[in-house]
C-alpha positions as CSV (number, residue, x, y, z in Angstrom):
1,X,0.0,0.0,0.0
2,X,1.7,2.9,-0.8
3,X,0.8,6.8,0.6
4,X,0.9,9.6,-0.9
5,X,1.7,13.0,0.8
6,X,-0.9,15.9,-0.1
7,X,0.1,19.8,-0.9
8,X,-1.2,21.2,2.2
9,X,-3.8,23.9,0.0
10,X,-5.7,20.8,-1.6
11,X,-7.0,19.7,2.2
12,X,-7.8,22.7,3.3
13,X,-9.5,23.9,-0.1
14,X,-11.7,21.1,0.8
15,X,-12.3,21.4,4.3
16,X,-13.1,25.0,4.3
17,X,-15.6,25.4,1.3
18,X,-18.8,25.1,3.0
19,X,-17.9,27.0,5.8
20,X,-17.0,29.9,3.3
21,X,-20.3,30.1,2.0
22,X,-22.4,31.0,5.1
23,X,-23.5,34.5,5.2
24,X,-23.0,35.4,1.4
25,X,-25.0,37.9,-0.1
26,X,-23.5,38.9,-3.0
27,X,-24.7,36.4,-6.0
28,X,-21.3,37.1,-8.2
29,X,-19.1,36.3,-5.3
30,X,-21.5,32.9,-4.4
31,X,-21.2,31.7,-8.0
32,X,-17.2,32.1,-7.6
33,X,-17.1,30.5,-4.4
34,X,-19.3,27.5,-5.5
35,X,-17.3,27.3,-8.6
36,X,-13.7,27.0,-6.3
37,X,-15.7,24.5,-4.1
38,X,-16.6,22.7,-6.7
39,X,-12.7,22.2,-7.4
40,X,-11.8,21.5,-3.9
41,X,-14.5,18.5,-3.7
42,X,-13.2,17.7,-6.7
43,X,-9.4,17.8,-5.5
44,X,-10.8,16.1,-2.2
45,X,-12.4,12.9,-4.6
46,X,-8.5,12.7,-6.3
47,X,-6.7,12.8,-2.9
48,X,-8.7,10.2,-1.1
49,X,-8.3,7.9,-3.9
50,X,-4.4,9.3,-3.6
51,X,-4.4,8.3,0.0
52,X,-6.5,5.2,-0.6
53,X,-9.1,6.1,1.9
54,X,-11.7,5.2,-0.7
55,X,-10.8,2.5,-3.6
56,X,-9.1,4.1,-6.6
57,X,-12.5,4.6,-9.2
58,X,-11.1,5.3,-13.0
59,X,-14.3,6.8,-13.9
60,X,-14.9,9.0,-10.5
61,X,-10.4,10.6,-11.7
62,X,-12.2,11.3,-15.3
63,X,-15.2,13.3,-13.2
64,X,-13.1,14.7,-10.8
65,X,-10.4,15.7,-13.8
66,X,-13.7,17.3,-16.1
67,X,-15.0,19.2,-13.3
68,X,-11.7,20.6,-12.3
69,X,-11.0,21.9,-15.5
70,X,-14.7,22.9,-16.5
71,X,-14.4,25.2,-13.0
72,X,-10.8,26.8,-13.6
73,X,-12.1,27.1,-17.3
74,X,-14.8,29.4,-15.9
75,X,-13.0,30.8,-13.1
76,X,-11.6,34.3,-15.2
77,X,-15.3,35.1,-16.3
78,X,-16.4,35.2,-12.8
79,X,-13.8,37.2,-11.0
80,X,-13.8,39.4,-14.2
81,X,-16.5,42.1,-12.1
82,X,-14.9,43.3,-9.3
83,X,-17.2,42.3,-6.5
84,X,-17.1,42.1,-3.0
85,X,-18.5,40.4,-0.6
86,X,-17.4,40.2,4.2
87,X,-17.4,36.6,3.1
88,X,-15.1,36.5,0.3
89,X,-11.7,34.9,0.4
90,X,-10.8,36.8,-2.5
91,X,-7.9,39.7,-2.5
92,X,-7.6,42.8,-4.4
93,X,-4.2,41.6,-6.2
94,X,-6.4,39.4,-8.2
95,X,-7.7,43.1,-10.2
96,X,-4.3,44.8,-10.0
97,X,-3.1,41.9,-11.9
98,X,-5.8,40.0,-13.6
99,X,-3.8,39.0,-16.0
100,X,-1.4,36.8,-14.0
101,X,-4.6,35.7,-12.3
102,X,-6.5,34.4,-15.4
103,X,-3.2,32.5,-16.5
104,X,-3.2,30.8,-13.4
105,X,-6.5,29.9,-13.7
106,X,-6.0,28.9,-17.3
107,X,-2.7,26.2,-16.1
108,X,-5.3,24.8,-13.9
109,X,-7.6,23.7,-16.2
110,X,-4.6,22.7,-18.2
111,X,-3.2,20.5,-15.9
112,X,-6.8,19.1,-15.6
113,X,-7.0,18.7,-19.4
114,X,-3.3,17.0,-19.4
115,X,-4.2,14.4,-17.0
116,X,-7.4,13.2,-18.6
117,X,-7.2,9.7,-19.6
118,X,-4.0,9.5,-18.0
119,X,-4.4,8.2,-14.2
120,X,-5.2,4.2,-14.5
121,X,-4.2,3.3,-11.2
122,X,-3.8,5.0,-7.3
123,X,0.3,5.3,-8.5
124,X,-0.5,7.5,-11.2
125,X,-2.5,10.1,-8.2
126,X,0.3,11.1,-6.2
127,X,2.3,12.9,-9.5
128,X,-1.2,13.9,-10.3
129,X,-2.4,15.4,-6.7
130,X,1.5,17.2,-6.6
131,X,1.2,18.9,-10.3
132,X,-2.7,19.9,-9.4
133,X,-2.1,21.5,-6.1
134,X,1.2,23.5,-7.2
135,X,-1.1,25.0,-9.4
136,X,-3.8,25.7,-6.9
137,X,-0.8,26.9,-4.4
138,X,0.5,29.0,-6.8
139,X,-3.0,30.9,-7.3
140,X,-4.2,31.5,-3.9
141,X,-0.6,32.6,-1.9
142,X,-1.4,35.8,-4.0
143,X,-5.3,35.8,-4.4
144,X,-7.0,34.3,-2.0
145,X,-7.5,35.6,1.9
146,X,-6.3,33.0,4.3
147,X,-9.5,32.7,7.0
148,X,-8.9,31.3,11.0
């Protein structure tokens, strides 16, 4: 059995999502935070496969893989408004430099797209789960608000 060792943003992308959402008013800043949470249960299908908490599922990688990059795909059209929310995780870099933002957004859904068809067993996750999460990591150390 081997383990695989998770980037540190994937698990708490997942853990936190829900707990984000409480209290939103603003419908532009819900649909981005339901899009990122869609992502992070995506990530969190993928790295419990990756940590073989649940048996590896070829079909449930190719869902989890679609719906990552279907969300990153979308993710420039929703931050395009600058909206604002008390709830959102989302900081003001992400306008001063939107397009740095949109390309990471964009490498996410092409690391997505690069992987489809290409995880056949739980040793192919770990690589996977590593490339994934860099790119998530690399996106919200300057974007996103870290919440207690």
């Amino acid at each position: 059995m081997k383990k695989h060792s998770l980037p540190l943003v994937v698990l708490l992308c997942a853990a936190t999502g829900a707990l984000a959402h409480q209290g939103v008013k603003n419908p532009a800043v819900m649909a981005r935070m339901d899009a990122m949470s869609a992502i992070g249960k995506s990530m969190k299908v993928l790295g419990g496969m990756a940590k073989e908490q649940v048996p590896f599922d070829k079909n449930s990688v190719q869902t989890a893989l679609a719906s990552i990059e279907k969300h990153a795909a979308m993710t420039p059209d929703l931050f395009e408004a600058i909206e604002s929310d008390p709830k959102s995780e989302s900081r003001p870099e992400i306008w001063e430099d939107f397009g740095d933002f949109s390309k990471k957004a964009n490498a996410l859904e092409n690391a997505a797209a690069s992987l489809s068809g290409k995880i056949n067993s739980v040793d192919d996750l770990g690589p996977a789960m590593t490339s994934l999460g860099a790119t998530c990591k690399s996106c919200h150390e300057l974007y996103r608000e870290e919440r207690d």
